[in-house]
N, CA, C and O atoms as CSV, one atom per row, in Angstrom:
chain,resi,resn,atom,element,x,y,z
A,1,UNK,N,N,-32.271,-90.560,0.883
A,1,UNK,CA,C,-33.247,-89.499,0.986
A,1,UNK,C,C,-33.852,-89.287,-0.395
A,1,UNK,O,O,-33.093,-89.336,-1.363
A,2,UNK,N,N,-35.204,-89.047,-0.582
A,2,UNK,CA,C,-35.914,-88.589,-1.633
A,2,UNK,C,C,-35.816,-87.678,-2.059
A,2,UNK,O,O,-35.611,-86.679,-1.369
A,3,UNK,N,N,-35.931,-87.630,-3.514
A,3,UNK,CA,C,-35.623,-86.437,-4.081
A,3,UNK,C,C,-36.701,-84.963,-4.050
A,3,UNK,O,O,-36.500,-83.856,-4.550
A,4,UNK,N,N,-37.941,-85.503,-3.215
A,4,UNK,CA,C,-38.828,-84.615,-2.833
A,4,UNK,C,C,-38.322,-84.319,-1.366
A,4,UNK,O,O,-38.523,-83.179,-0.945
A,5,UNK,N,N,-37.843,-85.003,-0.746
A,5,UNK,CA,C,-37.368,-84.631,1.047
A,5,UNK,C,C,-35.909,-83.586,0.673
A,5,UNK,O,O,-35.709,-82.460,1.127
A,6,UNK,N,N,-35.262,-84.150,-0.019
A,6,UNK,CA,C,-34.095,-83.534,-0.490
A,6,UNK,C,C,-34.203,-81.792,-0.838
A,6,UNK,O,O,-33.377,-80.913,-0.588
A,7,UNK,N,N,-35.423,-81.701,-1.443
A,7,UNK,CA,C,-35.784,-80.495,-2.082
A,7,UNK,C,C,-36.350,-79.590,-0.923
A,7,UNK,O,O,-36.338,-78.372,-0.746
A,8,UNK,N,N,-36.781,-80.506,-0.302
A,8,UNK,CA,C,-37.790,-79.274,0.926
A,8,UNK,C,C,-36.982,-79.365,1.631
A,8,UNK,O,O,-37.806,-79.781,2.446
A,9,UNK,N,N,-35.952,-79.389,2.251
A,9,UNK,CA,C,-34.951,-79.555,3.369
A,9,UNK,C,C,-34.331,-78.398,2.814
A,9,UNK,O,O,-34.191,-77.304,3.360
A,10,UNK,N,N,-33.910,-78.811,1.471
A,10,UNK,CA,C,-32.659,-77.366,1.122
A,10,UNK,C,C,-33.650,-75.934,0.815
A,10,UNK,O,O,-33.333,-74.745,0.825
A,11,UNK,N,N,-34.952,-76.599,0.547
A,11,UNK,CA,C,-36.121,-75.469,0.317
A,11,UNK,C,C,-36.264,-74.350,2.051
A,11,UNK,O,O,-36.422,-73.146,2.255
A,12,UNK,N,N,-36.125,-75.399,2.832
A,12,UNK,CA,C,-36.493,-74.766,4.166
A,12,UNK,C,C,-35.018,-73.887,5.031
A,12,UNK,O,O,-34.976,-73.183,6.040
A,13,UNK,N,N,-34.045,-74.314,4.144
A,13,UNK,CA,C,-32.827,-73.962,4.503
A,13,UNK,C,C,-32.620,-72.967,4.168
A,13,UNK,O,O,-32.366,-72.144,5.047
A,14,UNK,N,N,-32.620,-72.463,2.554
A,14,UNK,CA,C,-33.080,-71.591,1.463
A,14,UNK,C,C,-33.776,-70.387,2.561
A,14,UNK,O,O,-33.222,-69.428,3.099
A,15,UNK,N,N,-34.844,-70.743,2.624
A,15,UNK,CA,C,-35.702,-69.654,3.831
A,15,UNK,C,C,-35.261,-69.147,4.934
A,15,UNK,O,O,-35.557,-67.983,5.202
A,16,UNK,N,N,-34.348,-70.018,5.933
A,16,UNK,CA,C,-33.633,-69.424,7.026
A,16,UNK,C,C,-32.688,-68.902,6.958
A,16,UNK,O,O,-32.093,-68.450,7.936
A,17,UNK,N,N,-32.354,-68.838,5.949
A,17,UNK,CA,C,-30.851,-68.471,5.054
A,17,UNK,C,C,-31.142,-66.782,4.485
A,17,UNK,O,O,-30.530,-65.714,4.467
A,18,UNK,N,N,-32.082,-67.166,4.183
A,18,UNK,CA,C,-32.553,-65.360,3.371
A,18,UNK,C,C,-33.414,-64.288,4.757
A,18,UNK,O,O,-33.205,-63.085,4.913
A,19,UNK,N,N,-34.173,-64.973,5.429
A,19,UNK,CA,C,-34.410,-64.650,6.801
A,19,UNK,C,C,-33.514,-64.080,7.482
A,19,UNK,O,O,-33.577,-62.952,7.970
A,20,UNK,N,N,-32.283,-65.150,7.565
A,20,UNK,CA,C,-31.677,-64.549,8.884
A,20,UNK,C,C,-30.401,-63.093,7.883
A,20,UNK,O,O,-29.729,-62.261,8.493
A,21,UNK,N,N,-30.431,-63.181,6.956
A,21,UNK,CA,C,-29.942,-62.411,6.128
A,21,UNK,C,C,-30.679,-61.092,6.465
A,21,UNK,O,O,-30.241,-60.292,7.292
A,22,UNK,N,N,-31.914,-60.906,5.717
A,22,UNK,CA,C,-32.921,-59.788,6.112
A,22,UNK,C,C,-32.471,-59.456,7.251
A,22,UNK,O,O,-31.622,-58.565,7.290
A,23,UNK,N,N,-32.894,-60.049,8.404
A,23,UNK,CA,C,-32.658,-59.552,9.908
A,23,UNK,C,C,-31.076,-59.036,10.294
A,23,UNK,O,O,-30.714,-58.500,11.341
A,24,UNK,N,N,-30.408,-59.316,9.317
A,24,UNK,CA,C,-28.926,-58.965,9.953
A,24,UNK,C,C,-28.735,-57.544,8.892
A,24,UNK,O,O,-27.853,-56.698,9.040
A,25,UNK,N,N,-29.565,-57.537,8.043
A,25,UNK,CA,C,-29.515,-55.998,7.143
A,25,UNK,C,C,-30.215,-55.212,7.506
A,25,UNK,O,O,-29.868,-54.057,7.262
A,26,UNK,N,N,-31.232,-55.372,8.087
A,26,UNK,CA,C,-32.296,-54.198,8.930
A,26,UNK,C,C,-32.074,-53.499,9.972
A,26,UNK,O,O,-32.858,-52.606,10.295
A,27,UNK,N,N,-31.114,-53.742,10.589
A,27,UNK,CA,C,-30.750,-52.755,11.389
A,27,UNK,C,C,-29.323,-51.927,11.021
A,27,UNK,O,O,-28.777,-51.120,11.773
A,28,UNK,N,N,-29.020,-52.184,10.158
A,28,UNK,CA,C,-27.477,-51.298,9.182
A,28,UNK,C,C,-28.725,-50.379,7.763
A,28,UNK,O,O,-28.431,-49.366,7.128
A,29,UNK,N,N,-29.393,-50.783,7.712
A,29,UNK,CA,C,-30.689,-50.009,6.467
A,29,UNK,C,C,-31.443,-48.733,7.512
A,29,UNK,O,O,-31.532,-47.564,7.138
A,30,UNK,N,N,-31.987,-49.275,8.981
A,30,UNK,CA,C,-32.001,-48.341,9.624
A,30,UNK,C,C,-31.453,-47.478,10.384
A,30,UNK,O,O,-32.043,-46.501,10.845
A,31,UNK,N,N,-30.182,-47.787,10.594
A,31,UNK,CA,C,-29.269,-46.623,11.105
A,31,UNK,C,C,-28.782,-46.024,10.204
A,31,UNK,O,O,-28.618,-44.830,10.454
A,32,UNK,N,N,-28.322,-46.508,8.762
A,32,UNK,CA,C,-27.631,-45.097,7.966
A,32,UNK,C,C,-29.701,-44.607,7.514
A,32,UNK,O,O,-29.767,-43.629,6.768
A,33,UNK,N,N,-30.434,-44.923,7.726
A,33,UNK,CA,C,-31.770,-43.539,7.704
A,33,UNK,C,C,-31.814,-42.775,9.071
A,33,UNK,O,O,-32.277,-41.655,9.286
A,34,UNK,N,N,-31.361,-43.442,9.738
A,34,UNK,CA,C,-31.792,-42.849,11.052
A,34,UNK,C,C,-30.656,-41.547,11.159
A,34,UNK,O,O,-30.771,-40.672,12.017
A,35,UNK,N,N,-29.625,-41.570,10.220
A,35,UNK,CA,C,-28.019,-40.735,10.333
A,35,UNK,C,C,-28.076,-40.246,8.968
A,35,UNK,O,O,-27.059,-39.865,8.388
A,36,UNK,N,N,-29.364,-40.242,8.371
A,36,UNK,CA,C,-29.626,-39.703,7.099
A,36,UNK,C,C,-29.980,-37.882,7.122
A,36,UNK,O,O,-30.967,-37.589,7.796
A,37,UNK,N,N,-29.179,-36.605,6.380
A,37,UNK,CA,C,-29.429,-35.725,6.649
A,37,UNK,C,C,-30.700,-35.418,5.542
A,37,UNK,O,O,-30.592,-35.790,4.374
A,38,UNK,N,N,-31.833,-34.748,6.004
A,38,UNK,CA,C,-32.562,-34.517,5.031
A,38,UNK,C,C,-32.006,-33.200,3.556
A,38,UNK,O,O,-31.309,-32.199,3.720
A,39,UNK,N,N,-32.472,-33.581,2.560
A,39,UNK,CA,C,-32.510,-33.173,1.461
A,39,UNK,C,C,-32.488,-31.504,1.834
A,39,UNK,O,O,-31.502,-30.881,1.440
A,40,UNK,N,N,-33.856,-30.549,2.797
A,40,UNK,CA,C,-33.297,-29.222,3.101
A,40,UNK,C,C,-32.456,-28.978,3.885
A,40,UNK,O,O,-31.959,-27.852,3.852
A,41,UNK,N,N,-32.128,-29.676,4.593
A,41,UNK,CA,C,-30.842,-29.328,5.722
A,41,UNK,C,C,-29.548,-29.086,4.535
A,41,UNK,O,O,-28.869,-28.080,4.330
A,42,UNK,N,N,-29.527,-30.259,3.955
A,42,UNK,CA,C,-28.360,-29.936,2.579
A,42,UNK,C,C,-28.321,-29.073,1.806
A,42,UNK,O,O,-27.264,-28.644,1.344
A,43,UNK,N,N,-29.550,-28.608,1.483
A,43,UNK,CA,C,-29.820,-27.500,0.912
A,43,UNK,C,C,-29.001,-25.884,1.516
A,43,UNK,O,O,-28.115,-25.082,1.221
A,44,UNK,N,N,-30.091,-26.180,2.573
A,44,UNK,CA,C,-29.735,-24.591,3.138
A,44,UNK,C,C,-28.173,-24.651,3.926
A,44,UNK,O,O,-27.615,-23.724,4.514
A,45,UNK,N,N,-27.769,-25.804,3.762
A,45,UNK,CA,C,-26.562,-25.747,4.581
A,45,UNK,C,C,-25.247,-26.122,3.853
A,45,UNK,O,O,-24.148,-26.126,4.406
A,46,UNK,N,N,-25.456,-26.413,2.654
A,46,UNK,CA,C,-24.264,-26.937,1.689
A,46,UNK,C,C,-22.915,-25.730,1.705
A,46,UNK,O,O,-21.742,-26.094,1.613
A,47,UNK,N,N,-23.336,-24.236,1.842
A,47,UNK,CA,C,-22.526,-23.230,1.762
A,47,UNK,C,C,-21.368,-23.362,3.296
A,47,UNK,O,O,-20.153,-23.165,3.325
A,48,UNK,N,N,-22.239,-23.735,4.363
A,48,UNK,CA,C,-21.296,-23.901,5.694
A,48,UNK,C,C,-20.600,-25.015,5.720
A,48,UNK,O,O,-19.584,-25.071,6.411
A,49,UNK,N,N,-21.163,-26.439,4.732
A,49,UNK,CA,C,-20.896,-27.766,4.663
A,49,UNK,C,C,-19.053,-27.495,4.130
A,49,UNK,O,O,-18.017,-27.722,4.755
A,50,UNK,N,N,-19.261,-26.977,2.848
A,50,UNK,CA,C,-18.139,-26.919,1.610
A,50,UNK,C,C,-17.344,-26.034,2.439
A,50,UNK,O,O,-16.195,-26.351,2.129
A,51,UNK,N,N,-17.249,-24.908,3.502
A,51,UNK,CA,C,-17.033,-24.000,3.928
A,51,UNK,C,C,-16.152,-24.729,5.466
A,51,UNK,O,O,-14.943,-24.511,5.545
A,52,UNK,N,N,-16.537,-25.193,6.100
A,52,UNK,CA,C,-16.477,-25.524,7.211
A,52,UNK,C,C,-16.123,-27.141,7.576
A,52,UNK,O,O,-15.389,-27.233,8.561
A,53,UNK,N,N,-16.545,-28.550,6.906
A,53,UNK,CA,C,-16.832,-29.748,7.356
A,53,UNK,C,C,-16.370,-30.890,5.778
A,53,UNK,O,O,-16.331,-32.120,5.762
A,54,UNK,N,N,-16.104,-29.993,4.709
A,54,UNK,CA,C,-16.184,-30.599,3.528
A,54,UNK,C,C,-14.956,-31.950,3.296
A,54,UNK,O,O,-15.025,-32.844,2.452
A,55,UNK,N,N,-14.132,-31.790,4.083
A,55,UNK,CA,C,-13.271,-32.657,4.355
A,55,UNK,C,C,-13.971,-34.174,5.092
A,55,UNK,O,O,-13.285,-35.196,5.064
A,56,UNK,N,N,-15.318,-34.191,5.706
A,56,UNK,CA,C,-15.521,-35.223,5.826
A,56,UNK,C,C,-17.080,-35.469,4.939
A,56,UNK,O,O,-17.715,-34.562,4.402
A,57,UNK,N,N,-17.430,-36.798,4.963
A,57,UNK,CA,C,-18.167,-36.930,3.964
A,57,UNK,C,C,-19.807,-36.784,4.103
A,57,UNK,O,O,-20.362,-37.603,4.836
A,58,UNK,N,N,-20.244,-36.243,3.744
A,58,UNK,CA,C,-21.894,-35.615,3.949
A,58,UNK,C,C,-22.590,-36.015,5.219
A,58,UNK,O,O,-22.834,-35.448,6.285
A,59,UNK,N,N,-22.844,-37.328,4.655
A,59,UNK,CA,C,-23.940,-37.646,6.395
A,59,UNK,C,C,-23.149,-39.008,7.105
A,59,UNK,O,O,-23.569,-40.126,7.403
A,60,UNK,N,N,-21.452,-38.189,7.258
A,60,UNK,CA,C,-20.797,-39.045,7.927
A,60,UNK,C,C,-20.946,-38.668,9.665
A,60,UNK,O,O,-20.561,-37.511,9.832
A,61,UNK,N,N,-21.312,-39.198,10.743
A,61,UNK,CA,C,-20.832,-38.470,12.227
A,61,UNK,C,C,-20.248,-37.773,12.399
A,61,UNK,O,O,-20.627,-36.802,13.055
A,62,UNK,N,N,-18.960,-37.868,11.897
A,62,UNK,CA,C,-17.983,-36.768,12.029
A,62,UNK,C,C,-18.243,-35.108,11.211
A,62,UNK,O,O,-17.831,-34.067,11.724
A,63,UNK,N,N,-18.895,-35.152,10.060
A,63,UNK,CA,C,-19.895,-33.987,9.584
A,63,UNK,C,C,-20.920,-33.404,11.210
A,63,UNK,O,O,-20.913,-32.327,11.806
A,64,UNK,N,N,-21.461,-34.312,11.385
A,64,UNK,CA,C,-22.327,-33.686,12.192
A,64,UNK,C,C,-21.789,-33.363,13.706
A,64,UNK,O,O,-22.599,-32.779,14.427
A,65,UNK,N,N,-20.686,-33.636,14.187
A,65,UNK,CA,C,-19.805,-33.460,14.873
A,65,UNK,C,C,-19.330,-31.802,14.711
A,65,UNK,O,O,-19.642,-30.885,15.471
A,66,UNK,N,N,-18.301,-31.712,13.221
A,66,UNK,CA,C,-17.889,-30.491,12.666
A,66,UNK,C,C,-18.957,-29.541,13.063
A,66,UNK,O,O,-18.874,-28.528,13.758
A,67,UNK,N,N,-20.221,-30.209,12.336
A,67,UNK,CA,C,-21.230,-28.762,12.183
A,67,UNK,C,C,-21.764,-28.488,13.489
A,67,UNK,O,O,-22.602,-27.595,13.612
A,68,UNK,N,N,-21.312,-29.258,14.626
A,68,UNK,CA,C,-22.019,-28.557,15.670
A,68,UNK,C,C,-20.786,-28.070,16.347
A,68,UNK,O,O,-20.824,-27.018,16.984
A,69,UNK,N,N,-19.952,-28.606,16.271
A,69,UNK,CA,C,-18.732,-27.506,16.618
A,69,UNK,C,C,-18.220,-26.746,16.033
A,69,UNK,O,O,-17.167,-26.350,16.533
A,70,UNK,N,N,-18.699,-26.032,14.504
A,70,UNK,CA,C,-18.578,-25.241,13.865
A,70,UNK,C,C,-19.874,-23.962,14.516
A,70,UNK,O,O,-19.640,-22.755,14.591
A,71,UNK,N,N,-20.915,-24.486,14.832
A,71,UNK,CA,C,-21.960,-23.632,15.402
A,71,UNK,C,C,-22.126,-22.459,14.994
A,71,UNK,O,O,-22.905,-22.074,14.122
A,72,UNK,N,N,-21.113,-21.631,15.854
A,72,UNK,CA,C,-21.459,-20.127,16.066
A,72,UNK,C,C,-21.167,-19.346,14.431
A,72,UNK,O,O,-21.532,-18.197,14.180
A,73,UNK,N,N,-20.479,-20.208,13.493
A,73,UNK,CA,C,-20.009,-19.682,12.044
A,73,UNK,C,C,-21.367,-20.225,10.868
A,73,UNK,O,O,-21.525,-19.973,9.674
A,74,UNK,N,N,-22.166,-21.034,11.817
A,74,UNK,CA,C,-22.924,-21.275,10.969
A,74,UNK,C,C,-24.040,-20.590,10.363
A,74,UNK,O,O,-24.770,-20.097,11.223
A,75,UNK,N,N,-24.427,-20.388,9.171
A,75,UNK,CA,C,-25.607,-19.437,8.311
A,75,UNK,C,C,-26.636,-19.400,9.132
A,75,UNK,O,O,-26.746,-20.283,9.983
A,76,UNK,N,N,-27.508,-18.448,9.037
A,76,UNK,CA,C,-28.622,-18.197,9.867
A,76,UNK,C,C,-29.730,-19.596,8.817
A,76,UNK,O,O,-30.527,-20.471,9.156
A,77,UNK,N,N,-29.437,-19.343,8.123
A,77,UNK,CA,C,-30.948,-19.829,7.200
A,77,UNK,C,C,-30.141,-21.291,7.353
A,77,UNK,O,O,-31.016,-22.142,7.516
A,78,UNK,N,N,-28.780,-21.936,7.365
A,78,UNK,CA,C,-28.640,-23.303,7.808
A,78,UNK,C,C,-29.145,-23.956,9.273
A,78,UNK,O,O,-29.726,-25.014,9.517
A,79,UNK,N,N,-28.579,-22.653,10.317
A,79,UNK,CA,C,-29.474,-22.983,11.566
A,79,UNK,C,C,-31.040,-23.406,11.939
A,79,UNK,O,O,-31.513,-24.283,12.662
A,80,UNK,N,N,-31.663,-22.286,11.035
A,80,UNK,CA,C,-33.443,-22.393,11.115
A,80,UNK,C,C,-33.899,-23.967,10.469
A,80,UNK,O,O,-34.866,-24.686,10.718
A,81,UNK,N,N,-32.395,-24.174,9.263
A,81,UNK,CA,C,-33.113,-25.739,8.429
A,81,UNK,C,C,-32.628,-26.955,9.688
A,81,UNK,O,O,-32.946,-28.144,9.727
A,82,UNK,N,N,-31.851,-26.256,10.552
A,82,UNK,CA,C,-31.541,-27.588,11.365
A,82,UNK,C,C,-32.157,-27.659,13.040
A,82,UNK,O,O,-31.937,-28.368,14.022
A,83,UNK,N,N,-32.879,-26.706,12.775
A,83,UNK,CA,C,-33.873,-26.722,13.844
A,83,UNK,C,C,-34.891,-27.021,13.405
A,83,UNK,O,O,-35.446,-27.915,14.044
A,84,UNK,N,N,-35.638,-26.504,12.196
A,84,UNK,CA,C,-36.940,-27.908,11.761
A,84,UNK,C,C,-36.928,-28.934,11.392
A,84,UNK,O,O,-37.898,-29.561,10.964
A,85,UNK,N,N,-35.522,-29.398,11.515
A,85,UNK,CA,C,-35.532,-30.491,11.329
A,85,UNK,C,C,-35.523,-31.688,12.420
A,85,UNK,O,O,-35.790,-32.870,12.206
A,86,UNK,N,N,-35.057,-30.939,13.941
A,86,UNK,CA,C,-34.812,-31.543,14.738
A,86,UNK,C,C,-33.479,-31.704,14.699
A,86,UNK,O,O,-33.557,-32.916,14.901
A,87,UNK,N,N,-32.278,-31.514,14.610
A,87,UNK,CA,C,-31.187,-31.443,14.648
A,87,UNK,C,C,-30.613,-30.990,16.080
A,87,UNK,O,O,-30.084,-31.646,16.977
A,88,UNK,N,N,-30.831,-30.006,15.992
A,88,UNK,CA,C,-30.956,-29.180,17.221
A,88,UNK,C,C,-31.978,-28.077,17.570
A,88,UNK,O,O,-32.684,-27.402,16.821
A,89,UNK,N,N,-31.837,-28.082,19.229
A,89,UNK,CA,C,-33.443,-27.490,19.492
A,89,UNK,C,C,-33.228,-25.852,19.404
A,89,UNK,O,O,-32.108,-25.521,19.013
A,90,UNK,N,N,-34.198,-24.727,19.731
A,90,UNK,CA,C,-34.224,-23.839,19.658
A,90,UNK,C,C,-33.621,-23.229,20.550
A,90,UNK,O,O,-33.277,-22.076,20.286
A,91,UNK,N,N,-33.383,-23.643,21.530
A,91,UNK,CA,C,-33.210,-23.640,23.113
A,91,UNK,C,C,-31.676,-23.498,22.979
A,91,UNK,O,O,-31.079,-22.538,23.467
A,92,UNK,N,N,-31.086,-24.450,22.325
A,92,UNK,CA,C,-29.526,-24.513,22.247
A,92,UNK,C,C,-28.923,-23.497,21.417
A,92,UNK,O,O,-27.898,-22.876,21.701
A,93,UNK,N,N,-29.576,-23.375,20.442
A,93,UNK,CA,C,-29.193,-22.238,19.961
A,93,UNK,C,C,-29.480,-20.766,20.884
A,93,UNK,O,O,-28.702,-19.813,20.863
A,94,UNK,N,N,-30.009,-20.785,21.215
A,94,UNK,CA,C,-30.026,-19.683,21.649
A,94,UNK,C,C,-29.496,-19.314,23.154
A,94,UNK,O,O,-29.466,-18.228,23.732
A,95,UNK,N,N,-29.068,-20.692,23.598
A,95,UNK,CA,C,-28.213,-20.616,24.469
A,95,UNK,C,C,-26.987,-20.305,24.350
A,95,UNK,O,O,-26.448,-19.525,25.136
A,96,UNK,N,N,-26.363,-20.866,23.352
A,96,UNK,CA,C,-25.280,-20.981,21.880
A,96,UNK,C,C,-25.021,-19.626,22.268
A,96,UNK,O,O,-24.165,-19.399,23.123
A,97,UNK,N,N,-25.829,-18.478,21.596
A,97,UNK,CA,C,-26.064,-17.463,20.968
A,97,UNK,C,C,-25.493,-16.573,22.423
A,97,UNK,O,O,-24.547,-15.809,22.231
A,98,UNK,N,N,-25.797,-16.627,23.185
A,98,UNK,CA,C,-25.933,-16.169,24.663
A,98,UNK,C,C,-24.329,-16.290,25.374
A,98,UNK,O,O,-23.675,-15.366,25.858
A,99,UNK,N,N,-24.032,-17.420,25.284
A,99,UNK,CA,C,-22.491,-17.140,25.353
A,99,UNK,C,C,-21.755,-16.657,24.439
A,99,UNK,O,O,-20.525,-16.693,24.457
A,100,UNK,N,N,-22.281,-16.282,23.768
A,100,UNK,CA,C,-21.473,-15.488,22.682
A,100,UNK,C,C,-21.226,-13.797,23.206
A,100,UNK,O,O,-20.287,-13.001,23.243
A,101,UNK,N,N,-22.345,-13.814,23.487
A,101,UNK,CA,C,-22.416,-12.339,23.978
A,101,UNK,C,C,-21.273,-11.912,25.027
A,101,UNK,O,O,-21.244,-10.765,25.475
């Protein structure tokens, strides 16, 4: 084999190699964003976090597990950041809220 055939063979290999790499990291890059807590949710919620869930690790499942079965102890102003955020809807909370009564 030539030392120009030689080169584009391992050249083209090289490419399917880093390809199929990419494709096997893009979906582990988009699920920890997709399980990413935003920056105000942490904010307004770090006091119930350290308080309530701190034993597991920030934007682990099991955090977001805690904090919704922590619920009814949770800060008003952490609730409102996790309803604009989409976290949970308005609806649940206040359904939440309702068996409480």
């Amino acid at each position: 084999m030539s030392a120009q055939i030689h080169a584009k063979v391992f050249s083209q290999r090289s490419v399917a190699l880093i390809a199929l790499s990419i494709a096997t990291a893009l979906p582990i890059v988009w699920a920890s964003a997709a399980n990413a807590v935003s920056l105000r949710v942490k904010l307004a919620c770090s006091r119930d976090y350290y308080a309530l869930c701190s034993k597991f690790a920030s934007d682990s499942p099991e955090t977001r597990q805690c904090m919704r079965a922590a619920g009814e102890k949770l800060s008003p102003r952490c609730i409102n950041a996790l309803v604009q955020a989409g976290e949970v809807t308005q609806a649940e909370v206040s359904h939440r809220a309702a068996q409480l009564r």
